[in-house]
C-alpha positions as CSV (number, residue, x, y, z in Angstrom):
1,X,-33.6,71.1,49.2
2,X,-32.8,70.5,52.7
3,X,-35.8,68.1,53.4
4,X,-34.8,66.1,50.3
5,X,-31.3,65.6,51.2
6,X,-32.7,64.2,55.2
7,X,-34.7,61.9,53.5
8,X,-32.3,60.3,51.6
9,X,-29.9,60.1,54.7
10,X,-33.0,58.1,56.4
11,X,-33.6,56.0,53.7
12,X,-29.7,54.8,54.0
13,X,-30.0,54.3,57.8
14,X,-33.2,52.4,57.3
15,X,-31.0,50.1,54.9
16,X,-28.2,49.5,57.0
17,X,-30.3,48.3,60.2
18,X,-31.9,45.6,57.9
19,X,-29.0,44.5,56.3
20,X,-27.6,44.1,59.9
21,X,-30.7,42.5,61.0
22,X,-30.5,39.6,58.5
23,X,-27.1,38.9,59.4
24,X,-27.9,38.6,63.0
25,X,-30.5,36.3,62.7
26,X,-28.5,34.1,59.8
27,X,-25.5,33.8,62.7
28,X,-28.1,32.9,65.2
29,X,-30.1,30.1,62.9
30,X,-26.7,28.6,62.6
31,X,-26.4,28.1,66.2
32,X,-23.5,30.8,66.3
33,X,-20.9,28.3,65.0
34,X,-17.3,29.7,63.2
35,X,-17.3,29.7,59.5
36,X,-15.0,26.8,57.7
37,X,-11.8,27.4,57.2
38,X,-10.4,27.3,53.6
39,X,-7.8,24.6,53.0
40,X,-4.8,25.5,50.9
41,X,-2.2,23.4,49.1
42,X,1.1,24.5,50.8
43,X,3.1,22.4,48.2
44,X,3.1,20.4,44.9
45,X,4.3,19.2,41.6
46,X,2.6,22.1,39.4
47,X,5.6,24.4,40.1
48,X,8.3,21.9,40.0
49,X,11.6,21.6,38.1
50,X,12.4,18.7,36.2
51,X,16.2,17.8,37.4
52,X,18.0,14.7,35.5
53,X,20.2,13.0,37.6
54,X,23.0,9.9,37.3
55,X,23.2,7.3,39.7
56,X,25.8,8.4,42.3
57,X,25.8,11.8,40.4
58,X,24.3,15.3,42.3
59,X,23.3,18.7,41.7
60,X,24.0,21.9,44.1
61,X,21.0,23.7,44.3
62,X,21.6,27.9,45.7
63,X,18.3,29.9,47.5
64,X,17.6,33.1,47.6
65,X,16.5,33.2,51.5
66,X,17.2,30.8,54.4
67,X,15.7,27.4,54.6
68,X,13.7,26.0,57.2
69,X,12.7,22.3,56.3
70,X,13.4,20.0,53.3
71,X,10.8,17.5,52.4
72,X,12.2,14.0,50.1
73,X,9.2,12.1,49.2
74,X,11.8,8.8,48.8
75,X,14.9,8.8,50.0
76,X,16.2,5.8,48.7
77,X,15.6,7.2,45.6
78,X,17.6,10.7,46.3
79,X,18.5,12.3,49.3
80,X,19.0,16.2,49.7
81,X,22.2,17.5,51.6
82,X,22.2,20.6,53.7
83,X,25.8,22.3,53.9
84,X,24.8,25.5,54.6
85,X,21.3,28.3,55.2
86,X,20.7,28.6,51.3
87,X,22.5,25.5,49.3
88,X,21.5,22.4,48.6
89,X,22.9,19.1,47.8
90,X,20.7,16.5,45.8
91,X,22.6,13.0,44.9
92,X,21.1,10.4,42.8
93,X,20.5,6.9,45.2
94,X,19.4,4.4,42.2
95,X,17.1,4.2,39.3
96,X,13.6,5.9,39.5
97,X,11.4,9.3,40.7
98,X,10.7,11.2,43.5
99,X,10.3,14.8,43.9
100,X,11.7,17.2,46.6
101,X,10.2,20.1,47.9
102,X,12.2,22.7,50.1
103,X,10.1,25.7,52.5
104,X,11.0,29.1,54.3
105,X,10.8,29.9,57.6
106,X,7.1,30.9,57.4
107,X,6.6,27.6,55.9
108,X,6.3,28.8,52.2
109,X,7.4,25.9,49.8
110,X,10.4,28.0,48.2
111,X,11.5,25.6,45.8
112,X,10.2,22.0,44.2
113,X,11.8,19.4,42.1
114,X,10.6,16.8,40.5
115,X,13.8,14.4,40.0
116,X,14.2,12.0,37.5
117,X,17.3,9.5,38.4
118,X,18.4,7.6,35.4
119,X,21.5,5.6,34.4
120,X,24.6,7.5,33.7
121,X,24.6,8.8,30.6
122,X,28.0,11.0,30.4
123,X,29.8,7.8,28.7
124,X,27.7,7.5,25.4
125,X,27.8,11.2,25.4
126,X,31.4,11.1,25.3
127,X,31.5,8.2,22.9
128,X,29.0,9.6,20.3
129,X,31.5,13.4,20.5
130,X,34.4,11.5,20.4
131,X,33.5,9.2,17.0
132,X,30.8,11.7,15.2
133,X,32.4,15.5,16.4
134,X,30.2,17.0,13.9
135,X,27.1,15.6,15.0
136,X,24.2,17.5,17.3
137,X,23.2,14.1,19.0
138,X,21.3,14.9,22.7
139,X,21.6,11.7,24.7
140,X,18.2,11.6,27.7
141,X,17.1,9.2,29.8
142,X,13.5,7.7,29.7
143,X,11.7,6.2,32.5
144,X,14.2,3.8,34.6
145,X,15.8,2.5,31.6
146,X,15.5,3.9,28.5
147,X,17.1,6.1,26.4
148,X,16.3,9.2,23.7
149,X,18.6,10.2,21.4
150,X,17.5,13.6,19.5
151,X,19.4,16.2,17.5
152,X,20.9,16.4,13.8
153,X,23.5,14.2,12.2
154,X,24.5,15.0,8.9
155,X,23.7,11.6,7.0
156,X,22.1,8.5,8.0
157,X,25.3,6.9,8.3
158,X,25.8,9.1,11.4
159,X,22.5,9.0,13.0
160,X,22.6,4.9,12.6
161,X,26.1,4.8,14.3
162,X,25.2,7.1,17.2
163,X,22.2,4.4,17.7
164,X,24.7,1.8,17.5
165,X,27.1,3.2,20.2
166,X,24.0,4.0,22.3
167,X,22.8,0.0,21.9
168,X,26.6,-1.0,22.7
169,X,27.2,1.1,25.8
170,X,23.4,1.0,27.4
171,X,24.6,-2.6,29.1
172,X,28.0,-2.9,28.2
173,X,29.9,-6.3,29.6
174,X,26.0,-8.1,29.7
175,X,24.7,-11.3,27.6
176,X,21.8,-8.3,26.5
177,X,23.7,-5.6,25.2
178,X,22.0,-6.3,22.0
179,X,18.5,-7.2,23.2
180,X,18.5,-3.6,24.8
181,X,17.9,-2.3,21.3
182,X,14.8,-1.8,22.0
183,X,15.7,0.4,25.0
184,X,16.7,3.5,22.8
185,X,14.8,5.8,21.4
186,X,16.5,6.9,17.6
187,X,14.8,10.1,17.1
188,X,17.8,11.5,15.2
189,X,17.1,14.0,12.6
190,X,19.3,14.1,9.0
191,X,20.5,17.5,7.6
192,X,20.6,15.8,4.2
193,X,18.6,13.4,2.7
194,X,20.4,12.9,-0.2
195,X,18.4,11.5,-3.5
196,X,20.2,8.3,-5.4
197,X,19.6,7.7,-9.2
198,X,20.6,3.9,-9.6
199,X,20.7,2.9,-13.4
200,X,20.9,-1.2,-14.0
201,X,22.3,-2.5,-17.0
202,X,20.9,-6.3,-17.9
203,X,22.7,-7.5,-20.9
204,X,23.2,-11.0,-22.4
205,X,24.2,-12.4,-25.1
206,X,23.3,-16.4,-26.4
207,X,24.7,-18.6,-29.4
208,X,22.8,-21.9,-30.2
209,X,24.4,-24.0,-32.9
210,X,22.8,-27.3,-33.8
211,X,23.8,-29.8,-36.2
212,X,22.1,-33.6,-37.0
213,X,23.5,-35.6,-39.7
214,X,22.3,-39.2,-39.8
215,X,21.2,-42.0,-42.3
216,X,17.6,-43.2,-42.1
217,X,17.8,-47.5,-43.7
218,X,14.4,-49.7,-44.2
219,X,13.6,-52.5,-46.7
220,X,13.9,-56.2,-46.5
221,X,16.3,-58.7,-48.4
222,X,15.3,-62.2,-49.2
223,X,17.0,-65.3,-49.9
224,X,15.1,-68.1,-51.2
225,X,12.5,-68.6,-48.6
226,X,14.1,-65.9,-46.1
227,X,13.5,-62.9,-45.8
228,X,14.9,-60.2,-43.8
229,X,13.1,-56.7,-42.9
230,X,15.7,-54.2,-41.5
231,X,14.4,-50.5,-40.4
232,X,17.0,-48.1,-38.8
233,X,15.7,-44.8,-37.7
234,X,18.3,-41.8,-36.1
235,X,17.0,-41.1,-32.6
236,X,18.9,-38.0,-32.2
237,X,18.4,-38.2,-28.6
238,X,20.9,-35.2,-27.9
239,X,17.5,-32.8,-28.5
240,X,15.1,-35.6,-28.6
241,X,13.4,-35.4,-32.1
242,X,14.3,-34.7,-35.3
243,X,14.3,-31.0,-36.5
244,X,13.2,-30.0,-39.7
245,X,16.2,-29.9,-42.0
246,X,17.0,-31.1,-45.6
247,X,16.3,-35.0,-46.7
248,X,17.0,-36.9,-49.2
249,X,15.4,-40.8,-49.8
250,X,17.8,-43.5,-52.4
251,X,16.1,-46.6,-52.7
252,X,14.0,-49.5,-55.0
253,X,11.5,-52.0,-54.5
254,X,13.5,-53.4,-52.1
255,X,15.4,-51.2,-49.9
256,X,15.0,-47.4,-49.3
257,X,17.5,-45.1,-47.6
258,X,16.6,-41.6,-46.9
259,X,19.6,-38.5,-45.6
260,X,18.9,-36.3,-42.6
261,X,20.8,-33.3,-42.4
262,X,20.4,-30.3,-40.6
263,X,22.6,-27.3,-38.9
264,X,20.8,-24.5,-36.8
265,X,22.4,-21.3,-35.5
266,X,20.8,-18.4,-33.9
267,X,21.7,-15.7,-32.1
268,X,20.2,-13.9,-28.9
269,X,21.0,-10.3,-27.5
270,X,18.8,-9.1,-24.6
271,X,19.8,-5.6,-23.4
272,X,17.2,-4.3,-20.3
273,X,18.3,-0.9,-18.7
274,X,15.8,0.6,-15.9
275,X,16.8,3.8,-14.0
276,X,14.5,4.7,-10.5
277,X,15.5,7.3,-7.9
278,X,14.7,7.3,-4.4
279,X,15.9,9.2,-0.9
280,X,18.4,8.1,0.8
281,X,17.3,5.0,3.7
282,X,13.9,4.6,1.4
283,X,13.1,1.4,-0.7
284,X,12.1,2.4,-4.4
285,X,10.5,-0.8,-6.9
286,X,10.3,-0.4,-10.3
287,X,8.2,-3.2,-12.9
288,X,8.0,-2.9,-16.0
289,X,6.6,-6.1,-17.8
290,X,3.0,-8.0,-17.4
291,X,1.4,-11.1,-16.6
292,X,0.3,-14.1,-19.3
293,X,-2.3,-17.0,-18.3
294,X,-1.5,-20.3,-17.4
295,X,-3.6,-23.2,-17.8
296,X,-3.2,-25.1,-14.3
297,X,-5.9,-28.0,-14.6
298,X,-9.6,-28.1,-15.5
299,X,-12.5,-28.3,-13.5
300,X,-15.0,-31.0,-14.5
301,X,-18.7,-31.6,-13.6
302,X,-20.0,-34.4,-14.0
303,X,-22.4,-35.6,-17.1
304,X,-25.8,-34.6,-17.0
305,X,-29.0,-36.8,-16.9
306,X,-29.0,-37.2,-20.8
307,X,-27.4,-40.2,-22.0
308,X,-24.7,-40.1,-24.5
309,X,-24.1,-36.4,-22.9
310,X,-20.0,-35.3,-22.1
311,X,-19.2,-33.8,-18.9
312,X,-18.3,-30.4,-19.3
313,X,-15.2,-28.8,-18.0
314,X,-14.1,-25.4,-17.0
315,X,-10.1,-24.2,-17.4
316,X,-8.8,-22.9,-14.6
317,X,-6.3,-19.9,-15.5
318,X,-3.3,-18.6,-13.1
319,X,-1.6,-15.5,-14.7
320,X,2.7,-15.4,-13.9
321,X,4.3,-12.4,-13.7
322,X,7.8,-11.5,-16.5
323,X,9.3,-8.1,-17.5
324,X,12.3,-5.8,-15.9
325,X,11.8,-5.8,-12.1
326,X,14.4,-3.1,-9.9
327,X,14.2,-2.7,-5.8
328,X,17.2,-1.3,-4.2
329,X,17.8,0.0,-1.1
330,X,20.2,3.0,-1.5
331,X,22.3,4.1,2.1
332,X,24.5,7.6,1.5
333,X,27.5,6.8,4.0
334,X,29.5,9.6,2.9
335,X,30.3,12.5,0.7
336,X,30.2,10.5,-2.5
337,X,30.0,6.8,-0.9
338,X,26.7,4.6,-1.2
339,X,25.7,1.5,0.4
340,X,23.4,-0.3,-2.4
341,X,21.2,-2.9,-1.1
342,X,20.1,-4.2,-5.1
343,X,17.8,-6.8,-6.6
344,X,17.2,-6.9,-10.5
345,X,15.7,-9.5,-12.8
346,X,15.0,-9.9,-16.2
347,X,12.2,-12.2,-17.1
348,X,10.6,-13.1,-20.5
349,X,8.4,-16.0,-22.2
350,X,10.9,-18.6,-23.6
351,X,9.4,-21.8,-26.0
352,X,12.2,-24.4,-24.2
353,X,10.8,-26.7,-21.3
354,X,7.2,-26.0,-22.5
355,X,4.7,-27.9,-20.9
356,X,1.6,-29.1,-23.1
357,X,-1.6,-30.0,-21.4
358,X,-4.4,-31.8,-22.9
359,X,-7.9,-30.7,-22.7
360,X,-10.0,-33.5,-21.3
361,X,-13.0,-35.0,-23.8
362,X,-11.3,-33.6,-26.7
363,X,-8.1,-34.3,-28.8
364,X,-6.7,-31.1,-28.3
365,X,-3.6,-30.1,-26.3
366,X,-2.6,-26.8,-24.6
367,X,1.0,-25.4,-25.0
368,X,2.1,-23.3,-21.2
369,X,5.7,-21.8,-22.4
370,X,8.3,-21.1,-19.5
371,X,9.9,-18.3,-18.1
372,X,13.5,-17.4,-18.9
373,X,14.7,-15.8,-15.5
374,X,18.0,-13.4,-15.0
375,X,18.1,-12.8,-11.1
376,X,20.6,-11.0,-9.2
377,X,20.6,-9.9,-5.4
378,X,23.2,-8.2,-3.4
379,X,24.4,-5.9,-1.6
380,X,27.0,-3.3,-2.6
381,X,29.2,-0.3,-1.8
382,X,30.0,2.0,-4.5
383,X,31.0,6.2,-5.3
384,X,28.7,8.3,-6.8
385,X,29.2,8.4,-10.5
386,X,31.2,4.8,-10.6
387,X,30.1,1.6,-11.9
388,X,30.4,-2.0,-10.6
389,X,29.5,-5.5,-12.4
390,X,27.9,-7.0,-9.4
391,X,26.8,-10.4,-11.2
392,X,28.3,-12.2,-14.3
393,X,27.9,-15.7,-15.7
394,X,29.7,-16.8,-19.0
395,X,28.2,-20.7,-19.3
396,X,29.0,-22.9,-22.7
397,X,27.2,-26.5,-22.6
398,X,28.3,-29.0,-25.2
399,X,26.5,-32.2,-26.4
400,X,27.2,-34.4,-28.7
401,X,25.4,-37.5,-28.9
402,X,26.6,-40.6,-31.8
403,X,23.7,-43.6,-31.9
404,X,23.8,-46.6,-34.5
405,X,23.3,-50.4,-35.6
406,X,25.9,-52.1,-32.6
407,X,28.5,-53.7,-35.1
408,X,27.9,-52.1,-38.2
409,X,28.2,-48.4,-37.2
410,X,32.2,-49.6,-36.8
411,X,32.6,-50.3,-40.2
412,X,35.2,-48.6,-42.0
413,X,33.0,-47.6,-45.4
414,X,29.7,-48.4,-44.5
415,X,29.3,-47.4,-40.8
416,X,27.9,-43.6,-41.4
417,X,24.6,-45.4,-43.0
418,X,24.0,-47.0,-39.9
419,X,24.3,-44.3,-37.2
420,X,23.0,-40.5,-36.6
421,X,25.1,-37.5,-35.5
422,X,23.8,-34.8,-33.2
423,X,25.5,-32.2,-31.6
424,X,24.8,-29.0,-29.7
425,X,26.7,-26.5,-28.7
426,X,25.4,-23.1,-26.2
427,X,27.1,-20.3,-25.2
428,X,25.5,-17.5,-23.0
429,X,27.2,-14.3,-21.1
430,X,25.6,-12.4,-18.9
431,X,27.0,-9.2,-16.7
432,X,24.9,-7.4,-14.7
433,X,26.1,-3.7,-14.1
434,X,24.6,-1.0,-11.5
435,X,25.8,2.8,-11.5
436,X,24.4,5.1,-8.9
437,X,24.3,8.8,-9.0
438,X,23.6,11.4,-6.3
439,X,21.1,13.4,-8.1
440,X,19.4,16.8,-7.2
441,X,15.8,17.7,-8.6
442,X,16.3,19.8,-12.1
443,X,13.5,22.1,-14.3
444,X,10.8,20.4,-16.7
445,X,12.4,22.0,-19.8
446,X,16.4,20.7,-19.1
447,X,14.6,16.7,-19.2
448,X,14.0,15.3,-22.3
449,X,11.4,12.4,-23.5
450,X,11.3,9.2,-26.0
451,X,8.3,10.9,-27.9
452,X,10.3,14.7,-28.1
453,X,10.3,16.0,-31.9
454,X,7.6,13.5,-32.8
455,X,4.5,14.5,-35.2
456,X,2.0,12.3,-37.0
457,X,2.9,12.3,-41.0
458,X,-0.4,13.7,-43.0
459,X,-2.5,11.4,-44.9
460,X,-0.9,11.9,-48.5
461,X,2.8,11.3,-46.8
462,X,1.7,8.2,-45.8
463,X,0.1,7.0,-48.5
464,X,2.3,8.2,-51.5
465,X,5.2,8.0,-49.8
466,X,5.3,5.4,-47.0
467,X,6.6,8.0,-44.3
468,X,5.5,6.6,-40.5
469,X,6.1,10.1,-38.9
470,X,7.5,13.8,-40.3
471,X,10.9,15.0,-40.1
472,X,11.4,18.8,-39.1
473,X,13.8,20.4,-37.0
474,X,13.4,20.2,-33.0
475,X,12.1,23.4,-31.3
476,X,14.4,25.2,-29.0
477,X,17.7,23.9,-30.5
478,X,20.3,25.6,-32.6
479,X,19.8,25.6,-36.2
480,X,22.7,22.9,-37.8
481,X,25.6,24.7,-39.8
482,X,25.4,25.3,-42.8
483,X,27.7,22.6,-43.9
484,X,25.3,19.8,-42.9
485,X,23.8,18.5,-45.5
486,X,21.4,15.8,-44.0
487,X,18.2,15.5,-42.2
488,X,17.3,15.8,-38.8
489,X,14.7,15.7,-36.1
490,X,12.9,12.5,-35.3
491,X,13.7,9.7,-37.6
492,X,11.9,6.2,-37.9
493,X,13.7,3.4,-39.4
């Protein structure tokens, strides 16, 4: 046991002296030089402070132990004050960055600061608490001259005013306080984003009364070798042609007189009323309509080789667009007040102005009908809940048109057989009407829908009986009293 253990101890002594032996001759192959010495960074940005500063404003800084040496990397920029062994005085020179580092005694950097000097802000904070107490609007500055505002406002209203205030003030008394818009940063958050149901009511109502009377003469009188051919014909130029109406033709061999009379009235009632939701500061569109073709011209080749052959032609087609259009803007300035940024129309084919085209190489003609248009664009403030006519028109055009033979249409008796009566009278109102409503999201089964208590008749219904859809009673409702005696569910007239 004994001569085991020495062995081991020689072994480890054997180790040592050549471990020392390498080091030795590694020292002396290196010509006996020093090792390097490591290089440290004493001081730096990585454990600075951000510290915001006003031009002309400061900050008092306390240490915990003395200091030895303060370090400004621009004083023009800030400079650093030293009252006393552990406080410090930074003060804000003019607009940028620079940092400021501060060290011990032993020359350990103690403290760093990276400072950011900006203009002063302290007036649109005082303006945006003074006009929107509620609000939680943070005013920072940006770089050299811009400007963040972050937080929570409780309505857009709110968060647009503070950005407002903050455009105003940024360069107050300067030709481009306005211009500086683009300066601030709106990163305001709203509480509420309120949801606006506008519903637009498009109704119009036209009268059209017509009436042509006139006296249609032709013939010819002769007297001894004279003769005289007369032929009078009403132009009616009040709607340009004759209309279709009752006649009635006196005459002989000699002269022929033939009665136009007609009188037209119709009536026209267009009602349109589209609904559309959106959030409060978003743009919502709603269409509800289609597009016909329009014939704008033909495209023509020209005739092949083959003599006698027509040159073939191609329509070319353009497709317009009519229906119910809605886009509004809604804007939720208060509890129960909305700014409405609206545009409606109303659109739909109309037979008046129509345009007819003919179709080159053949005899035929192409009708293209017009577009009756009711437009209205605006912008409105309204409550929740109220309604406001925000475009009307009440228009009547007369005219009345009397055409004859000059002379004899002034006869006392006889002057109604030689001249033609036409007169037209229209009469239109129109009143647009928008209500909004500050709407909150509801269940599937409290909403309702056109096609609700609907069912398809069965085949014998139909044809024995003529019926278009069955009648039962609606599911989920209360059962009627007993004193009703009709009917109910979904009817068809």
């Amino acid at each position: 046991m004994a001569t085991a253990t020495s062995i081991r101890r020689t072994a480890l002594a054997l180790l040592i002296a050549a471990s020392s032996a390498i080091a030795l001759g590694a020292a002396g192959a290196a010509g006996g030089e020093p090792p390097m010495p490591t290089i440290t960074v004493a001081a730096g940005d990585f454990a600075s402070r951000p510290v915001a500063l006003g031009v002309s404003k400061s900050v008092v800084i306390d240490l915990p132990s003395d200091i030895k040496d303060v370090l400004v990397a621009d004083p023009n920029i800030a400079n650093a004050v030293v009252r006393s062994s552990r406080r410090v005085y930074i003060i804000g020179i003019k607009v940028g960055q620079t940092n400021v580092f501060i060290f011990d005694a032993e020359g350990r950097q103690m403290a760093g600061f990276d400072i950011a000097v900006t203009r002063d802000l302290n007036g649109i904070r005082a303006a945006i608490r003074q006009v929107l107490p509620d609000a939680d609007i943070r005013v920072e500055g940006i770089g050299t001259e811009g400007v963040i505002l972050s937080g929570t406002a409780q309505s857009q209203a709110e968060a647009q005013q503070a950005y407002d205030i903050a455009v105003r003030l940024l360069n107050a008394g300067t030709a481009d306080a306005v211009g500086n818009g683009t300066k601030v940063v709106n990163a305001i958050v709203v509480r509420a984003r309120d949801q606006i149901m506008l519903r637009v009511t498009v109704a119009e109502v036209e009268r059209d009364v017509i009436k042509q009377l006139g006296m249609n003469l032709s013939g010819n009188l002769g007297f001894g070798t004279a003769v005289v051919n007369f032929n009078n014909t009403n132009p009616f130029t009040a709607t340009g042609q004759s209309l279709s109406g009752s006649s009635i033709t006196i005459g002989n061999n000699s002269v022929s007189a033939t009665l136009q009379a007609m009188e037209q009235a119709g009536v026209i009632h267009t009602l349109a009323e589209p609904s559309l939701t959106a959030i409060s500061g978003e743009t919502a569109t709603f269409v509800a309509g289609g597009e016909f073709p329009v014939l704008s011209g033909f495209s023509c080749n020209a005739a092949s080789s083959t003599p006698g052959a027509p040159s073939t032609c191609q329509p070319s087609i353009e497709f317009k667009k009519f229906g119910v259009g809605l886009n509004f803007t809604p804007v939720v300035l208060s509890e129960g007040r909305i700014s409405l940024k609206v545009m409606t129309e109303v659109s739909d084919l109309s037979a008046n102005n129509a345009l007819a085209i003919s179709v080159p190489g053949t005899a035929q003609s192409v009708t293209v009908p017009s577009i009756r248009t009711r437009r209205a664009e605006t912008t409105v403030e309204i409550p929740s809940g109220g309604a406001l006519a925000m475009a009307g028109m009440i228009q009547d055009d007369t005219k009345h048109q009397i055409n004859g033979f000059p002379g004899l249409m002034e006869l006392p008796v006889l002057g109604p057989l030689f001249k033609s009566n036409d007169y037209i009278n229209q009469q239109t109102e129109l009143m647009v009407l928008v209500k909004p409503f500050i709407v909150r999201a509801v269940a599937q089964k409290d909403l309702s829908k056109p096609d609700d208590g609907f069912a398809n008749p069965s085949d014998p219904a139909t044809v024995l009986l003529g019926r278009l859809n069955r009648i039962y009673g609606v599911g989920g409702t209360v059962d009627p009293p007993d004193s009703y005696r009709g009917r109910y569910g979904f009817i068809l007239d």
